[in-house]
N, C-alpha and C positions, 0 to 999 in steps of 0.2 A: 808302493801303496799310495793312494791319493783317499784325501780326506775334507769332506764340504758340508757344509751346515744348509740346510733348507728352511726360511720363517715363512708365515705366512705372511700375507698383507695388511694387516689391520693392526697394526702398531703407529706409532708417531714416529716422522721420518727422521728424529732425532736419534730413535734410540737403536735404528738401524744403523746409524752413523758408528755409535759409540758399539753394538754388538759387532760388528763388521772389522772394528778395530781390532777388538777383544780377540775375535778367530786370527788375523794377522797375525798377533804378537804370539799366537798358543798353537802355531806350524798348521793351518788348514789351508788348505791348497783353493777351493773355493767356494763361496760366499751368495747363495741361489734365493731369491725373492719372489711370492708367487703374483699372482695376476688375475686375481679372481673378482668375477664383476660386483660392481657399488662396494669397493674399498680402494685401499688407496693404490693410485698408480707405481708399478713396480719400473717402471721407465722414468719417472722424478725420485722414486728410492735409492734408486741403482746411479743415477746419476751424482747426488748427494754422497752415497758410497763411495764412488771413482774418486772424485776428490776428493777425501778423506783417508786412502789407502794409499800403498803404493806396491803392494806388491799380489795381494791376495785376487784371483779373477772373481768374476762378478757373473751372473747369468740373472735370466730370467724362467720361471720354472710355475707357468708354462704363458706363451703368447699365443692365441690361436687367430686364423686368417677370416674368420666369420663379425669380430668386433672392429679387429684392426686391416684395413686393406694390406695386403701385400706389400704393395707401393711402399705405404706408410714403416711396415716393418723394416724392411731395405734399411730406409731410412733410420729408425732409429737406433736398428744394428749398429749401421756404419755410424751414425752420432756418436753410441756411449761405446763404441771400441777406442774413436777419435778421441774421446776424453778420458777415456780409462788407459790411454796409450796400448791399444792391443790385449786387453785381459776381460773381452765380453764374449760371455756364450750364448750364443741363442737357445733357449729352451724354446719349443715350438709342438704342439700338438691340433689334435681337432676341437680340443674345449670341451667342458659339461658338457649335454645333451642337455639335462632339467635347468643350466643355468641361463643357456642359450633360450630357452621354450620361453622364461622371464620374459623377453625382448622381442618375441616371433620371430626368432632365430630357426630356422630348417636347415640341419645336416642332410645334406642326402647320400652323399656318398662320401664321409668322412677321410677314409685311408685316401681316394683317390683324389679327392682335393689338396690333401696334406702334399701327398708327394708332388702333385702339379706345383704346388708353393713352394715346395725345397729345389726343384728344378729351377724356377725362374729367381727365386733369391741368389744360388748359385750364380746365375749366369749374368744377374745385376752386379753381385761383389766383383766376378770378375772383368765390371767397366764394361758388358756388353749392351748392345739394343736390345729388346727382348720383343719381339713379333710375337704372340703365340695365340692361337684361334684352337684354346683346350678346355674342356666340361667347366672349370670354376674360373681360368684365365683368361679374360679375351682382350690383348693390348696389342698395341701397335707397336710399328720399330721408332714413335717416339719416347717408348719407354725406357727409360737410361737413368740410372745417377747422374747427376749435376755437376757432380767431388767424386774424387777417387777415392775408394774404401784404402784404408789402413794393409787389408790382405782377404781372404776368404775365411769368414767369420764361419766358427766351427757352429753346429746345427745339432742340438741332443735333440731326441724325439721321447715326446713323456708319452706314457704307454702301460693300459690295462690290459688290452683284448687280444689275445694273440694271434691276430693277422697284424694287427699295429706294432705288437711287441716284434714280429719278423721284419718288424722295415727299420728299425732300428740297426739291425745288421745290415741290410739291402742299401740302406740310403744315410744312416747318420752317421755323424762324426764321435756322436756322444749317444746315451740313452739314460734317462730317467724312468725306471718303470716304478713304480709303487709294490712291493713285497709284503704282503698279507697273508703268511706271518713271515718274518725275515726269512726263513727256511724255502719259502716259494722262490727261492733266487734257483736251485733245482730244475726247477720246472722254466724257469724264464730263459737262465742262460743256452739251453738247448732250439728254443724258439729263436734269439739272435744269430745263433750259429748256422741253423735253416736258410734264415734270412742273408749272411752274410754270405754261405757256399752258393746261393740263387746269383750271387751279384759279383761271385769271381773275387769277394775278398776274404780277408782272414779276421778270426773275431778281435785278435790282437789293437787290427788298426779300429776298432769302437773301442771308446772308452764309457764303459759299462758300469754305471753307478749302482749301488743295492742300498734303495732309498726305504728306509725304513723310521717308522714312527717310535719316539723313544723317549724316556721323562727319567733323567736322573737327578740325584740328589745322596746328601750326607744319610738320611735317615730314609732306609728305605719302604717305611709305610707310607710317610710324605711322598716320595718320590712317584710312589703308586697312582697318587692322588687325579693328577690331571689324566695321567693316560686312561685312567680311569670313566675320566667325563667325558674323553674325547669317542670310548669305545661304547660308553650307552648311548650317543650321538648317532654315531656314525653305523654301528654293528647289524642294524636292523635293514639298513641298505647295502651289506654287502654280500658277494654272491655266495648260493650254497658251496660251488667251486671252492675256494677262499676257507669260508668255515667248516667243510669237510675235510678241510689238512689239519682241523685242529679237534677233529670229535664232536664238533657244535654244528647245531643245525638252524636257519631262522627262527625258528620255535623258541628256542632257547633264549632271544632277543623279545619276544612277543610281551612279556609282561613290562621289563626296561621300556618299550617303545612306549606302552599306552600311558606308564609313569609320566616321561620325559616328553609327549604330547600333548595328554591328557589333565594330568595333575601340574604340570611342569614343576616335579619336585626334583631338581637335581641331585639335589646329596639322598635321598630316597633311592632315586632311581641307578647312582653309580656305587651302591652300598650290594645291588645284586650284581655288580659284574665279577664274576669269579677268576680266581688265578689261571684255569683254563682259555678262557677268553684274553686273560691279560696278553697270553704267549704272541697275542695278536704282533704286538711291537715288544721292545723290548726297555724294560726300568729297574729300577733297585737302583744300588749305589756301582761307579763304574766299576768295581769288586765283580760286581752279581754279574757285570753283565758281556766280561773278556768271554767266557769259555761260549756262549752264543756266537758271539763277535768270529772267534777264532776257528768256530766251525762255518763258518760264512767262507773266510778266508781258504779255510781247506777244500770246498767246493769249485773254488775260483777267484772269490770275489776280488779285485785289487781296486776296489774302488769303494769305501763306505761313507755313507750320506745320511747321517742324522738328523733327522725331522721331527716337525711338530709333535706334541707340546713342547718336548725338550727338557722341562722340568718346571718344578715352584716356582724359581727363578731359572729366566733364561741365562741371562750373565755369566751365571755362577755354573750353570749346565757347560757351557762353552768351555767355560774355565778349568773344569774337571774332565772334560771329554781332551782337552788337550796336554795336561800336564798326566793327566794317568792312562786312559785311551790308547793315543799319537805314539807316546814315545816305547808303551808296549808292544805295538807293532812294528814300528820304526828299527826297533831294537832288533 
């Protein structure tokens, strides 16, 4: 079993430091920062991390090829693998749609540009010229690393939609998909496996994370708290898909949204999210929350990734996810 913590971006790159530590010393295996535009860069976070660790790998979760050129990713692969001594992963997907719209950003063809960028990053790690005249890539054979990569930086692919969630089998090393409610690992794992039989390999060789949203804590009405605010946020945008695995339908979001809009009363508006909706992620104290955990497990999962919020306190989330968590599965 392999076990990694997901934060978001908008903390102080201090306390990535000290959080980053924290997973090391309490056996998680790695340590995933996001990349989400106008906060802070996950490529100056992740770097402050490297040097501060020594054993924990580092990724980035997600970089997409629409902000950052290709070129430039290459690069700052092979950078924080070179200073991390080999313990960077690439998180890589297509990016928002609405974050990109911000900036006049146009996807067009999302999956197929992805995979045009996992091809030619490939074949930069492995020290080649890359000529390619394809739909989102057009370089010449002076395109080359400068320095030779460290070795062929592993490539997770984050993934909601399932022709994306299929190319994680087809094409990654790794996959990040987003599980809404952790239970949709069911429904994902079978899409990898698709994906992976398409491309002649086995789903063993992906390492297949089940990243899921989670807020624990000593007292678990506290603990409730944040997954709470993050789900009258976020709930009213997500697919009927999604909230028909759980008996909820958008409608059930409609009054939350016009609260957390409208009035922008938060503790109003996270006062109607009910224990239905909670199922979204998964909270309580780590007590509440093995026998979910452990049905994940018995599906497939050998990979879990605990995400945002995490809890009241982050710290102390890490610190309970590893000392009670870790070593129940470990065991």
């Amino acid at each position: 079993m392999k076990f990694s913590i997901r934060l978001n971006n908008d903390l102080r790159v201090a306390e990535y430091v000290e959080l980053a530590q924290i997973a090391e010393e309490h056996g998680f295996d790695q340590f995933w920062v996001s990349h989400d535009l106008f906060l802070r860069s996950c490529v100056v976070i992740l770097s402050a991390v490297a040097t501060a660790t020594k054993r924990i790998e580092i990724g980035s979760c997600i970089i997409n090829p629409y902000t950052i050129n290709p070129a430039e990713i290459a690069m700052l692969a092979a950078t924080l693998d070179e200073l991390s001594e080999g313990r960077f992963n690439l998180g890589l997907s297509s990016g928002a749609g609405d974050f990109l719209e911000w900036i006049g950003v146009e996807q067009k063809k999302p999956r197929t540009d992805l995979l045009e960028v996992i091809e030619v990053l490939r074949r930069l790690f492995a020290g080649e010229h890359v000529a390619l005249d394809g739909q989102f890539v057009q370089w010449t054979d002076k395109a080359y690393l400068r320095f030779e990569p460290l070795r062929q930086i592993p490539i997770y692919i984050g993934a909601m939609s399932p022709k994306m969630t299929e190319a994680i089998g087809s094409h990654g090393d790794g996959g990040l998909p987003l599980l809404f409610p952790p239970e949709h690992y069911a429904n994902v794992r079978p899409m990898v496996a698709k994906g992976a039989e398409s491309a002649n390999r086995s789903l063993d060789d992906v390492d297949l994370a089940a990243c899921i949203w989670c807020s624990f804590g000593a007292d678990k009405q506290a603990a409730e708290a944040p997954l709470k605010e993050k789900i009258a946020y976020y709930g009213h945008a997500m697919s009927p898909a999604i909230l028909g695995q759980l008996g909820l339908t958008l409608a059930d979001f409609d009054e939350i949204e016009h609260i957390m809009q409208g009035e922008r009363d938060i503790k109003k508006a996270t006062a109607l999210v009910t224990d239905q909706m909670l199922k979204i992620g998964i909270t309580g104290t780590p007590r509440d929350a093995i026998p979910r955990l452990e049905s994940l497990v018995e599906m497939g999962v050998k990979h879990l990734s605990f995400g945002p919020p995490l809890g009241t306190n982050v710290a102390d989330a890490i610190r309970m996810i590893g000392t009670e968590i870790i070593p129940h599965f470990r065991a």
